[in-house]
N, C-alpha and C positions, 0 to 999 in steps of 0.2 A: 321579648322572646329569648328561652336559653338560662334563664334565671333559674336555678334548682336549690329545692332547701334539701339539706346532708346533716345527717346523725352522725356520731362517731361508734365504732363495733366495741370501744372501751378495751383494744388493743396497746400496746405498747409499742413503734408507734400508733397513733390510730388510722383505721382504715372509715373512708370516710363516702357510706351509701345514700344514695339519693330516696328522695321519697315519692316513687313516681307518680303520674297523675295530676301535679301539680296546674294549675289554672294562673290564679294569680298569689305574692306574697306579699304583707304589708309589714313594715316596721323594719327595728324596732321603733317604737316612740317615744325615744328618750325625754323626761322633765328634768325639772330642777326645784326642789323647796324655793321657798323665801320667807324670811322672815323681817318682820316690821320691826323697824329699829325707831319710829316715829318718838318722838318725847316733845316736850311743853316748847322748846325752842325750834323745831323743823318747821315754822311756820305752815303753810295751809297743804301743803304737799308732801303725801306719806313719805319714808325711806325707808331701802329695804336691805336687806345683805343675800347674796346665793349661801340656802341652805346643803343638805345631800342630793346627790345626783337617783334618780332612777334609772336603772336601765330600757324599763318599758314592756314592751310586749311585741312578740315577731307572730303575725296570724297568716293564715292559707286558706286557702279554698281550691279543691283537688274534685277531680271525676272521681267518684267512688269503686275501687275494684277489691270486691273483695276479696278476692283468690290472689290478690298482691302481698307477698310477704312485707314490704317496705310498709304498707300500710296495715296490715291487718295479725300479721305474726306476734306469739306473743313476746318470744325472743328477738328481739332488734327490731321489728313493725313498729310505728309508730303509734298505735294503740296498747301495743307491750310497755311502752315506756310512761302511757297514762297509768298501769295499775303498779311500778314500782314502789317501796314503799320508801317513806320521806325522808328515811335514812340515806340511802342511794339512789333518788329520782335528780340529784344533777347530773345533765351529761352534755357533753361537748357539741355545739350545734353548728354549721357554714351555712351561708345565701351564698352560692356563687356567681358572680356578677357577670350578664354576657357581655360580652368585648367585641369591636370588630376586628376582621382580619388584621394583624399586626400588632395589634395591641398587649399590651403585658396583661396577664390574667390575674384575676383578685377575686375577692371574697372578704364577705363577712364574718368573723368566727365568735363565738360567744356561749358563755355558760346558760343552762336552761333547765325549765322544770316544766313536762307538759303539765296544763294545767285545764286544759277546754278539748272535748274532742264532740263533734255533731256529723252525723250522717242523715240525709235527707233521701225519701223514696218516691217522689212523685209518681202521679199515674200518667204523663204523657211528656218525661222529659230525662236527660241521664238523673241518674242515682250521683248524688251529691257525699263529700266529706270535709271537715274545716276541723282546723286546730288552731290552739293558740300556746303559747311556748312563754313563761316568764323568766326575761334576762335577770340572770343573776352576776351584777358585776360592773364591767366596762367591757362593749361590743370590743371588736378590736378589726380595724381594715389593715387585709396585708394584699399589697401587689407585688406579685413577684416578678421582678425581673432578671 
């Protein structure tokens, strides 16, 4: 609980809005390449070396409101940011991490490109909305103290 994912308004500095609604967030899921270095002498067991890093993907799953401008606007909502075009769809993204009382505050920060957006309407349950966000980069954790 207290976990909020945050866009930045692409100020100088930036001001940095939450996207309310939120349920639950996963990621990013960082990998790692590898590539097979194996040749005629590594005997019966592959070898590998670390290829590029991915940064992964940050996904959500949110109650759907659609009178919410964080969600639904097309300026600064996070569906405004699914139709930028791919010249200007990276933008500045936080998880802020909750803490307990005492604790120094942190966050995740990281470049992104939405790239998934779904809304769900059942007939006997809230109205649903999920994104998915691809890292472009290296995540970065800062706590500040």
């Amino acid at each position: 609980m207290g976990a909020e994912l945050q866009r930045s308004d692409g100020a100088s500095p930036p001001n940095f809005i939450s996207v309310l609604g939120i349920k639950s967030i996963s990621g990013p899921s960082i990998s790692r390449d590898t590539h097979d270095t194996t040749d005629m002498q590594s005997g019966t067991y592959r070898q590998f070396i670390g290829g590029l890093v991915d940064g992964g993907e940050v996904s959500f799953d949110a109650n759907f409101l659609p009178r919410e401008a964080t969600q639904y606007q097309e300026e600064g909502g996070f569906m405004g940011a699914f139709d930028l075009s791919s010249c200007d769809s990276l933008e500045e993204w936080r998880i802020l991490i909750p803490v307990c009382e005492g604790e120094p505050e942190g966050y995740l920060e990281f470049d992104g490109i939405v790239t998934g957006q779904n809304m769900e309407f059942p007939m006997d349950d809230i109205m649903g909305f999920s994104g998915t966000i691809k890292v472009s980069g290296r995540p970065r954790l800062v706590i500040e103290t």
